[in-house]
N, C-alpha and C positions, 0 to 999 in steps of 0.2 A: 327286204327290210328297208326301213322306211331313211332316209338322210338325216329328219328327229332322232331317229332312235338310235342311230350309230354315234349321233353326236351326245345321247344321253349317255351313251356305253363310254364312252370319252371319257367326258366331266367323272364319270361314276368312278375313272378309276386313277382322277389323280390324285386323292389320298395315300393311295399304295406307294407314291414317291414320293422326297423331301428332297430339295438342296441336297441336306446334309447327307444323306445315300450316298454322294457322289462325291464329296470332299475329298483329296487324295492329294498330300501335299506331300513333299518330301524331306521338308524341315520344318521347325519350331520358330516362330516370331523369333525369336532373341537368334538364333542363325543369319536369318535374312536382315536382321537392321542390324549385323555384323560387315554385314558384304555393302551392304547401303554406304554404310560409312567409308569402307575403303572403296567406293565408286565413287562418291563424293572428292573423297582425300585424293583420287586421280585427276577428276577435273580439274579440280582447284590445282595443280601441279602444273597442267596442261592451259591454265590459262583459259578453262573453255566455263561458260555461266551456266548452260543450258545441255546436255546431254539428247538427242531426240534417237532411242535406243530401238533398233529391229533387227537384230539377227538373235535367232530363235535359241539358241545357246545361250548369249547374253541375257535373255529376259528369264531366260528357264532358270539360271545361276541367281538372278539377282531378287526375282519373286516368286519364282515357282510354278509359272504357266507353262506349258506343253502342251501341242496340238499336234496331231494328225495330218494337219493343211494348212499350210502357210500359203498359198496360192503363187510358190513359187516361179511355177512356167504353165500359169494358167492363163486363161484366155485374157484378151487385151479387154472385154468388156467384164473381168474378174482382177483387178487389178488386189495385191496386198494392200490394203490399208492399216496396219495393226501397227503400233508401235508403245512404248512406253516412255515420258518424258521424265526426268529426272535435271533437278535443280544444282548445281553446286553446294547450296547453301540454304536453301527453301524448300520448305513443304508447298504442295502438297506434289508427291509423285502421284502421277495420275498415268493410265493403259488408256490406250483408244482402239477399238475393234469394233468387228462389223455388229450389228446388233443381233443376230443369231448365236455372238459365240460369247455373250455377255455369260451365261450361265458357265461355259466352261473355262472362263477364267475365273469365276467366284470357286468352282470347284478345285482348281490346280491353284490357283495363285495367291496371295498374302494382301496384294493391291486392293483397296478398299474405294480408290479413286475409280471405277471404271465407266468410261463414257462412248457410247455410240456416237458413230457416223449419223448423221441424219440422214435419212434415204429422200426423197421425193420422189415425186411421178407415181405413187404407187408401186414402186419396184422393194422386191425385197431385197436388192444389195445396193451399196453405195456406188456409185461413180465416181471414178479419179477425179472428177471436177469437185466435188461432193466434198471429197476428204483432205485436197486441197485447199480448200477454203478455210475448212475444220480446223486442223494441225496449226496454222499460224494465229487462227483469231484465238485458240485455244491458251498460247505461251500470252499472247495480247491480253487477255483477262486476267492474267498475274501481274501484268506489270514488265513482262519478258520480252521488250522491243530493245532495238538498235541494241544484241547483245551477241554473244560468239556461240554458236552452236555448235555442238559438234555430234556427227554424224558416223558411223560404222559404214567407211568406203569399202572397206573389204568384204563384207559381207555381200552373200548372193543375195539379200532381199532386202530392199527391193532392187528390183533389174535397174539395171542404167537408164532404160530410158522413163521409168518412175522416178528414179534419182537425181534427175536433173529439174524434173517438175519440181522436185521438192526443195533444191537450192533454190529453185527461180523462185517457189511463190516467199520461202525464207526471207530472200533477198529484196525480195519486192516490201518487204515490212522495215528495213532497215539491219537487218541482222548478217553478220559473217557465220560463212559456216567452215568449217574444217574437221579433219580426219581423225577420229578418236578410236579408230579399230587397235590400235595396240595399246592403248593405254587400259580399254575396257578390260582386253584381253589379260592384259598382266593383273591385272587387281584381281583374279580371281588363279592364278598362279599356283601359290604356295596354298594348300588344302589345309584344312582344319581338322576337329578329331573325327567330325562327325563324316565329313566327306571320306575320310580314308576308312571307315567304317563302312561305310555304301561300296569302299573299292573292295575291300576283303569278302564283302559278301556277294558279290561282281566274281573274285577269284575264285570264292566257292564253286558257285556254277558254274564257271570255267573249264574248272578243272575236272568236275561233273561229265558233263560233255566229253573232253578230251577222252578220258576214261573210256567212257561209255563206247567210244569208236574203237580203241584199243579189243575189248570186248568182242564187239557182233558184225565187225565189218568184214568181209569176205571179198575172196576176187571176183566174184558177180557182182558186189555193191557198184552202184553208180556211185557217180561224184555226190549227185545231190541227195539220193538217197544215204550218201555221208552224212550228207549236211543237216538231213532232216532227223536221224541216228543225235549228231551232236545237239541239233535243239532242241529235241525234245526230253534229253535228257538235262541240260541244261534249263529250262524252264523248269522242270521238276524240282532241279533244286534251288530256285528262287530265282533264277534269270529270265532274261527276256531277249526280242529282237535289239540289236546292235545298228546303230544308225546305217552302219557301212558291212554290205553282204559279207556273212562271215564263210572264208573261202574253203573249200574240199576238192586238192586240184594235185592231180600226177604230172610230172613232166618237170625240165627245169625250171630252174624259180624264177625266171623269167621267159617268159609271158606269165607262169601259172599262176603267180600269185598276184596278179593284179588282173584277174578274169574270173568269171563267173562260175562257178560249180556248173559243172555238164552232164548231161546222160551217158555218156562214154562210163562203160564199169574198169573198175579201178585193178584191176587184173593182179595175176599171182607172181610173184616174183616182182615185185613196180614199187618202188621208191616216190610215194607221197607224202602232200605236207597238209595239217591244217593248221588256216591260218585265221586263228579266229579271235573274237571278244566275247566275254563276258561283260553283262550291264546289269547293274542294277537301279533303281530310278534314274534311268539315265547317265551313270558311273560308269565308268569304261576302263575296263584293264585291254589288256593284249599279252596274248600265250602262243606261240606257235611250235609245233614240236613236228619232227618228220617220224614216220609212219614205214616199216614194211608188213608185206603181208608173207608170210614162207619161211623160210632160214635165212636170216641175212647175210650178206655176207660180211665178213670183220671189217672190212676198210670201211665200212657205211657206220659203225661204232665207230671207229679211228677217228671218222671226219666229225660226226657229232661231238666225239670227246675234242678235237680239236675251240671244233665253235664255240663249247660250252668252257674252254680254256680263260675266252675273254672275259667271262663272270669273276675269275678271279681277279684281274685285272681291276674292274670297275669296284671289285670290293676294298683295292688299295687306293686307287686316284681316286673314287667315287666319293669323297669326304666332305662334308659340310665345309663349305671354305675355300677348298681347293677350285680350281678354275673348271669352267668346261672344255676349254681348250685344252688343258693341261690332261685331260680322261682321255681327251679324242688323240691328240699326241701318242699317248702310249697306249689305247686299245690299235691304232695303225702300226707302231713298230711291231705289237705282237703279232696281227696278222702277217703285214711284210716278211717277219721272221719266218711262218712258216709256208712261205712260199708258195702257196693255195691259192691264190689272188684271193680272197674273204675279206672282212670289214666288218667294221661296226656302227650305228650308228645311234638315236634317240630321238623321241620328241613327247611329249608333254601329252598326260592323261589324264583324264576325269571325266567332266560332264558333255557330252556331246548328242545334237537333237536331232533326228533327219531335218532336210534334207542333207547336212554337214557328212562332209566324210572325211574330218579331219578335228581333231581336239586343240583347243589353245592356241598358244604364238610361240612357247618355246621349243627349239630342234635344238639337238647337237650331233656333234659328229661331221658337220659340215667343214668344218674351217678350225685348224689348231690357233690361229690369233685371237681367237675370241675367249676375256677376260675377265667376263662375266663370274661373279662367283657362285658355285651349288648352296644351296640357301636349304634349313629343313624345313621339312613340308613337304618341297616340291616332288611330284609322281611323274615319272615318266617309263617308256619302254624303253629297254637295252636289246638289240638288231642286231644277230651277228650271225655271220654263216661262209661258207666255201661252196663246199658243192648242196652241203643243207643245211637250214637256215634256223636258228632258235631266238626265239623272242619271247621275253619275259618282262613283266610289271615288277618296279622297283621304287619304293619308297624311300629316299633319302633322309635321314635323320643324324641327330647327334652323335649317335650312335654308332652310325656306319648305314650303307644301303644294306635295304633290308627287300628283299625278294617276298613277293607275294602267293607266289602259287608253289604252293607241296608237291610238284608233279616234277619229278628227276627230269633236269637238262638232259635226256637218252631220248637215244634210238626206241620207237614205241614198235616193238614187234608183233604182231598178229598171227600168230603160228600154226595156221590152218592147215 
């Protein structure tokens, strides 16, 4: 066939698509220029005029882009160029991406401003020199010289040695720049209705999954054929991939649950845990429950009922008001009392993008000085375990914490 006529078959069939087929955003305008305002109302706090925003978490929270490839540890001739600038005080917020991925920000995102890298040479991607250039004459055409930027140092993207280009050519315009990774990070903190709405349907399929392994898993199951057991029953009921591998792992809880799902089968009589998330657009709970396959034996209940002791715990100190140091104080006296060596700890949940394998800036459980007070809204997990470990999504409210997943702190027995 002819190169005409494959190119006629082309043209012939892109009627068949619109944009709009692919639109897929995960809030409502009046959501997102909710979150605008309080990224604004940070800056302005922080003293910074100019925000130049790229970690892929941040831009997903604040308009709604998500991508597959951030060019995190790509080649040095694929450098990240994507970011999004936002003013303190001025419109217009405007994205900058490469010009290949201009459609799939119009499809995921709310941003209306969206401008390519200009390429040259006839190459189809930009060059760091390229986008170097771009990024400052860009703030230059508003008006946006000799002013204080601020940048997301903690974020993995872009690499240091991008990062420094990007101060330099900054600084070559007149402008300061400084660190605005916690300040973003809190402004998106305390969840709204609609976000803890994304979390409960996150727990649905969570607890889908967990379920589902309770079920069909046998002493020949491998690790990962756990894992693929939990996703796919978890996708079924509305979930999806977890930025960070949701784990299917025997052995103690250290090493296992900070390792990979293996082909090793999960055998009869063997004390496993999964330790996994549910997501929904990108929503992130955490549920971890231990797992035998056989008769258990009672002290493997004893310790689970021990672990799941601390719930009560956090449902006393966990209180809108009270401190997080003052939770972490007394979920440690409980463990210390029962002489397990065990703990507990926390940290802050919701929205998280690969390549991230970590949600937010708030932890606790670190340090009983910290005075900080639990505010409602905020979503975080509660960590607690001896010889096994349970971890559960918790919603803090007026009310009292409020646990997310219907699936009993126990021992999940497989009684094959």
């Amino acid at each position: 066939m002819e190169h005409r006529q494959l190119r006629d078959f082309i043209d012939g069939r892109q009627h068949l698509y619109t944009a709009a087929d692919f639109v897929d955003r995960a809030f409502d305008d009046v959501e997102y220029a909710r979150r605008l305002g309080e990224l604004r109302r940070r800056l302005r706090a922080a003293g910074v005029d100019v925000a130049v925003v790229t970690a892929p978490d941040t831009m997903a929270w604040l308009h709604g882009y998500r991508s597959r490839w951030y060019r995190h540890h790509s080649s040095t001739t694929l450098p990240p160029t994507q970011c999004t600038v936002v003013h303190a005080t001025e419109d217009p917020v405007f994205m900058i991406e490469v010009p290949d991925h201009i459609g799939l920000v119009r499809a995921t995102s709310v941003v209306e401003d969206i401008r390519a890298v200009p390429v040259g040479n006839g190459l189809a991607e930009p060059t760091l020199d390229e986008y170097l250039a771009f990024l400052p004459a860009q703030l230059a055409e508003h008006g946006w010289r000799d002013c204080t930027v601020g940048l997301e140092l903690w974020s993995c993207l872009p690499n240091p040695a991008i990062t420094r280009r990007i101060e330099a050519a900054l600084h070559d315009t007149g402008c300061r720049t400084v660190d605005v990774s916690v300040p973003l990070r809190r402004a998106r903190c305390v969840k709204s209705e609609v976000e803890i709405a994304k979390l409960e349907r996150a727990q649905h399929a969570c607890d889908a999954g967990l379920a589902a392994l309770r079920t069909h898993v046998t002493a020949d199951t491998t690790e990962l054929q756990a894992w693929a057991l939990y996703m796919n029953a978890n996708v079924g009921a509305g979930g999806e991939p977890a930025a960070l591998h949701e784990t299917i792992a025997s052995g103690p809880l250290m090493p296992s649950l900070h390792r990979i799902s293996s082909r090793r089968p999960l055998g009869a009589e063997t004390l496993f845990h999964a330790d996994v998330a549910g997501v929904y657009d990108g929503y992130h709970v955490r549920t971890t429950r231990p797992y035998f396959i056989g008769a258990a034996p009672r002290e493997l209940h004893d310790l689970t009922g021990v672990a799941a002791g601390a719930y009560d715990v956090l449902r006393t100190y966990g209180r809108v008001g009270n401190s997080w140091g003052e939770l972490t104080a007394r979920l440690n006296e409980y463990h210390a009392k029962t002489g397990l060596g065990g703990g507990a700890c926390g940290y802050e949940l919701g929205l998280s993008v690969p390549p991230a394998d970590w949600v937010g800036e708030l932890t606790w459980g670190m340090d009983e000085s910290v005075d900080s007070p639990i505010e409602a809204g905020t979503v975080t997990d509660v960590e607690t375990w001896n010889t096994v470990a349970l971890v559960d999504t918790v919603v803090f409210t007026d009310d009292g914490p409020r646990f997310l997943s219907a699936l009993a702190p126990e021992l999940q027995v497989a009684d094959r």
